[in-house]
C-alpha positions as CSV (number, residue, x, y, z in Angstrom):
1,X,0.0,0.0,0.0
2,X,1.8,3.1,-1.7
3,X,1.0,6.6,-0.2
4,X,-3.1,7.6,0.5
5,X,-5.7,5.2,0.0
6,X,-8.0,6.1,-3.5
7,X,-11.4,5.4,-4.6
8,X,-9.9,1.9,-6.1
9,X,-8.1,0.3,-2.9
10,X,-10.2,-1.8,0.0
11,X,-9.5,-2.9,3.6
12,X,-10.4,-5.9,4.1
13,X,-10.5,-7.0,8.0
14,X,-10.9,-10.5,8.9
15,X,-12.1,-12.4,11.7
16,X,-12.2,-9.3,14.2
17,X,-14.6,-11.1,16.7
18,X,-14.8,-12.0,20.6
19,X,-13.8,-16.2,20.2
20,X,-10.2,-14.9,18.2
21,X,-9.5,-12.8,21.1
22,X,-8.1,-13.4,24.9
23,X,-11.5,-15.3,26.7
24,X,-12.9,-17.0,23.1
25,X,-12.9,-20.0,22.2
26,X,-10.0,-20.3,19.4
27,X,-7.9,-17.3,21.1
28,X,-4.9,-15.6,19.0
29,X,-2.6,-14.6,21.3
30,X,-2.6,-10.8,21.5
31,X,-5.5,-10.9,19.2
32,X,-7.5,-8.3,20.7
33,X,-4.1,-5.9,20.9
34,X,-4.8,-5.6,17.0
35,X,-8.7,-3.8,17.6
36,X,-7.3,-0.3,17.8
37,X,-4.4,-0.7,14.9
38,X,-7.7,-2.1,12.9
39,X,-9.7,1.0,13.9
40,X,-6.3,3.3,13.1
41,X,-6.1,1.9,9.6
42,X,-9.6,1.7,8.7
43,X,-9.9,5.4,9.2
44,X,-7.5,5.9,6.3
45,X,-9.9,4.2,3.9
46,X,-13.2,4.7,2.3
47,X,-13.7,0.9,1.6
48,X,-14.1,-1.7,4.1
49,X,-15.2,-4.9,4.2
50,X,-15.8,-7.3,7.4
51,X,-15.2,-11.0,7.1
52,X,-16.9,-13.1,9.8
53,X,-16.8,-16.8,11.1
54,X,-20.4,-18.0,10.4
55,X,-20.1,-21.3,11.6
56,X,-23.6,-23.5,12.2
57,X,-23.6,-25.8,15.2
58,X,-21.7,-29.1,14.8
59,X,-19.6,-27.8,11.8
60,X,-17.3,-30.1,10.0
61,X,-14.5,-28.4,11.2
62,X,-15.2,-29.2,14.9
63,X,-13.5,-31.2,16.7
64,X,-16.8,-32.0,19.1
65,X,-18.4,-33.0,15.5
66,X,-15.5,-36.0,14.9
67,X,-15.6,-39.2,18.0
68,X,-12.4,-39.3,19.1
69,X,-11.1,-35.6,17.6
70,X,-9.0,-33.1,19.2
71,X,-8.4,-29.5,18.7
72,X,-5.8,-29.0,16.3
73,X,-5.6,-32.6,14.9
74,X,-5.3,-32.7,10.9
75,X,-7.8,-35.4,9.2
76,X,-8.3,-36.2,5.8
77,X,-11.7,-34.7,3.7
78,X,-13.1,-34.6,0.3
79,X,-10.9,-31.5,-0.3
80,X,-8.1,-32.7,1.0
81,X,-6.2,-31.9,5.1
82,X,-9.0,-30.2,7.7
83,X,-7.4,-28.9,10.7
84,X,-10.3,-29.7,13.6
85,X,-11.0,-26.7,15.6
86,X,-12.4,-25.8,19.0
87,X,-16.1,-24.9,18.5
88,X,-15.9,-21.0,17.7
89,X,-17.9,-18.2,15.9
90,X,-21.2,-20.7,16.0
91,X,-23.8,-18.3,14.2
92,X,-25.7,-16.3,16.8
93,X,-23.3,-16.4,20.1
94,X,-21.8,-14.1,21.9
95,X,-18.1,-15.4,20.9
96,X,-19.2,-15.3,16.7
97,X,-19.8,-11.3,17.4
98,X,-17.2,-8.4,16.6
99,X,-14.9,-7.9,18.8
100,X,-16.3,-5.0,21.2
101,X,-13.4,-2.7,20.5
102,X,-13.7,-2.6,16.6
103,X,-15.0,0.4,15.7
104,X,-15.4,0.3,12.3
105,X,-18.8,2.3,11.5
106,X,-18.4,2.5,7.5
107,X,-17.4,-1.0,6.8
108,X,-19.6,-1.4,3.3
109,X,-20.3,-4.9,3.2
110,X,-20.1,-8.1,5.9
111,X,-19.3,-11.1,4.1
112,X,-19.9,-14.3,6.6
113,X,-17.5,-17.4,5.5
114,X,-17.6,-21.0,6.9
115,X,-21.5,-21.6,6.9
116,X,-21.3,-24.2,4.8
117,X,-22.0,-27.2,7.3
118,X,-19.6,-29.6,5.5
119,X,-16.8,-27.4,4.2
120,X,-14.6,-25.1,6.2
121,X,-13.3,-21.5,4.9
122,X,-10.2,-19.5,5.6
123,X,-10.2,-17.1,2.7
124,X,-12.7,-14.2,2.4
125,X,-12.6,-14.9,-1.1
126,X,-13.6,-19.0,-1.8
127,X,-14.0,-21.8,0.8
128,X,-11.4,-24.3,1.3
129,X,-12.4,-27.0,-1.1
130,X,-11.2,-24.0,-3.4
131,X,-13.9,-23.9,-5.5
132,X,-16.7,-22.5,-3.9
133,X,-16.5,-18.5,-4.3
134,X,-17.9,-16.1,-1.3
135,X,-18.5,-13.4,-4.8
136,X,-16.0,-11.2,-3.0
137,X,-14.0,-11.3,-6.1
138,X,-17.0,-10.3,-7.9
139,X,-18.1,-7.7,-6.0
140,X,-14.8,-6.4,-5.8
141,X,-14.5,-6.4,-9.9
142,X,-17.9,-4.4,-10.0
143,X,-16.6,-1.7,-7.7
144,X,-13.0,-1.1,-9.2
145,X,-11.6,-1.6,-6.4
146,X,-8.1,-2.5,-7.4
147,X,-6.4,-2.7,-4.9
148,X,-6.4,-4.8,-1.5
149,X,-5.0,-4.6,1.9
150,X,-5.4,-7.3,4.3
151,X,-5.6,-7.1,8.7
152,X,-7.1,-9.2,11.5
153,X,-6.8,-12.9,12.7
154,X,-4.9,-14.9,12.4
155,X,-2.1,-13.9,10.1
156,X,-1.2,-17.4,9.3
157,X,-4.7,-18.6,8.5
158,X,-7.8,-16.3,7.2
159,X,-4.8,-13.5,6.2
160,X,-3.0,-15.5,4.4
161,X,-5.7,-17.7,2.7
162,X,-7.1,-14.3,2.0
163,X,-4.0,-12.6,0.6
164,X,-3.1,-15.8,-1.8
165,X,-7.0,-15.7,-2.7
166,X,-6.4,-11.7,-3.8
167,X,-3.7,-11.9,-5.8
168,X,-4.8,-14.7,-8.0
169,X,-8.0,-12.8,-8.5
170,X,-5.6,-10.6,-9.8
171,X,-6.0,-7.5,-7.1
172,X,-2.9,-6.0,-5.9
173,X,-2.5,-7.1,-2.5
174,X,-0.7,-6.0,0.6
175,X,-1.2,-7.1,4.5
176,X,-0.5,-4.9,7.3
177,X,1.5,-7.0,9.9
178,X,0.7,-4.8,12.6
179,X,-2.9,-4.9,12.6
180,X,-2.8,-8.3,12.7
181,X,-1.9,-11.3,14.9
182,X,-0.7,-14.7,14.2
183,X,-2.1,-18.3,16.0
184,X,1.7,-19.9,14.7
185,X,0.7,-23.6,14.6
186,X,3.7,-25.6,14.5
187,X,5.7,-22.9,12.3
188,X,2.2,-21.9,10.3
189,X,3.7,-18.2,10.5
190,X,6.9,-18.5,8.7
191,X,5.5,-20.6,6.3
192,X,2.3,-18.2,5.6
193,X,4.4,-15.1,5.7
194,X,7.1,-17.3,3.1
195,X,4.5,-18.0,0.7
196,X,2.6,-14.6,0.5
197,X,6.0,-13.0,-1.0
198,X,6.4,-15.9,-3.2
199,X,3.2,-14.4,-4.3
200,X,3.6,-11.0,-5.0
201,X,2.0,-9.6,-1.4
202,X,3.4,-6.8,-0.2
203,X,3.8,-7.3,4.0
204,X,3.8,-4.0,6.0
């Protein structure tokens, strides 16, 4: 992100809610440090969009939904590896709501990810069996918004997934490292951070 945000860049926040933070149920360390660097940045743009966990009760991505499963185990799905999650950001509780320091008043659109019941989503752009589009892209296309910049939780996961997403939709992308906060699952941070500048995202 070069200079003052125009008419064709977009801040794109994701995950900014009460079950990512200190107390929820999938906490990022630090994660709700990041609220007022969020609130700082998002000043500076026009655009914004919010990107919510959505998830219904018993989601495949639970570990309560697998006999047997623990947080953080890796099984095999249609799609391919499924980390199994805590239960978090279940559709109408208090944890799936924004984080109460976000203050964020403009935000243009909320797009809600991961209410499919049987397929999980990271990106705020298409689910992970990476087919199924959220029509951010699209709605993106239709607003010439060039540009993206990318915050909130966690780095390594909806960030990232969301930063790769951008720039093969072909948006210039950049994510600012201090309004966001990483979970670092076995090395997941080096390897996210890694593979976004293999891809042409700028990190701030």
């Amino acid at each position: 992100m070069k200079g003052t945000p125009s008419e064709r860049d977009v801040l794109i926040v994701t995950d900014p809610q009460r079950d990512f933070c200190p107390g929820g149920a999938l906490a990022v360390p630090d994660g709700d440090a990041v609220m007022p660097a969020i609130n700082r940045l998002a000043r500076r743009f026009a655009h914004v969009v919010l990107t919510p966990d959505w998830h219904p009760a018993g989601h495949m991505s639970f570990a309560s939904a697998h006999p047997g499963g623990k947080p953080f185990d890796t099984i095999e799905v249609g799609y391919g590896p499924q980390t199994l999650w805590p239960d978090h950001c279940v559709q109408n509780t208090p944890g799936a709501a924004f984080h109460p320091a976000l203050d964020v008043p403009h935000a243009e659109l909320v797009i809600r990810k991961g209410y499919h019941p049987g397929i999980d989503s990271y990106s705020a752009f298409r689910e992970n069996d990476r087919k199924t589009p959220t029509g951010l892209a699209g709605y993106q296309r239709e607003r010439s918004f060039a540009r993206v910049t990318l915050c909130g939780l966690a780095t390594d996961f909806c960030v990232f997934f969301s930063a790769i997403d951008a720039r093969e939709a072909g948006f210039e992308t950049t994510v600012v490292l201090e309004a966001s906060r990483a979970i670092d699952l076995d090395g997941s941070l080096g390897r996210a951070l890694a593979a976004m500048r293999e891809a042409g995202v700028e990190l701030l």
